[in-house]
C-alpha positions, 0 to 999 in steps of 0.5 A: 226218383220213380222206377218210371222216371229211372226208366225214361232216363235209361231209355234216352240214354240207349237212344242218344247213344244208338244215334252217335254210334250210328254217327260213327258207323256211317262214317265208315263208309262201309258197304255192308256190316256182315263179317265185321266187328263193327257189324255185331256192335252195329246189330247190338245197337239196332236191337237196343234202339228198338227196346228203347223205343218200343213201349215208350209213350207208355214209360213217359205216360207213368213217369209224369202220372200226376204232373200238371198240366195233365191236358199239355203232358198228354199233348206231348205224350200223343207226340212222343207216341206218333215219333216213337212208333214212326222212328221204331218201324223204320230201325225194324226195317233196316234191322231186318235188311241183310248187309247194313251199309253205312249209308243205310244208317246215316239215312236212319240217322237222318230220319227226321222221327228218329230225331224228333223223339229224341229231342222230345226225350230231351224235353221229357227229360229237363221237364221231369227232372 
């Protein structure tokens, strides 16, 4: 397997794993993530999410160089991109916001481009192999 392919794999499994531990914080119920345990683990998340999807059509781009047919994959690419770059401004602004609540992140979580990629990811990931 390439080193791209390893890395879209990776990405998705940091992406998958942000969402269910957000599935979890917000249902605690919590006002905000400041002085608790579950906030440093929350802020971890955030940031892991934002380097996942940071740069990540690009990823995908190299990982199916030379998969046929060119003209679909750069299709999917192009929506792969649009989900990435909208579902990463949106953890930038809640990542950025003092005192996350749990609602905060169940509305993230809800955040249509933030599931759309990644069930383009699972996609990716069943096509490629």
């Amino acid at each position: 397997m390439s080193d791209a392919k390893t890395e879209v794999k990776q990405r998705i499994d940091t992406i998958e794993s942000s969402y269910e531990f957000f599935l979890a914080y917000a249902a605690q119920g919590r006002t905000t993530d400041e002085g608790a345990r579950a906030g440093a683990d929350l802020r971890d998340f955030l940031s892991k999410l934002e380097s996942a999807l940071d740069g990540l059509a690009d990823t995908v781009t190299e990982a199916v160089a030379g998969e046929e047919p060119q003209a679909s994959w750069q299709n999917l690419i192009a929506v792969v991109r649009r989900d990435a770059e909208a579902s990463l401004c949106a953890v930038r602004l809640v990542a950025a916001r003092q005192g996350i609540s749990s609602q905060l992140i169940d509305n993230l979580n809800a955040n249509m481009h933030l599931r759309a990629v990644l069930t383009d990811l699972f996609l990716v990931d069943e096509l490629v192999g």
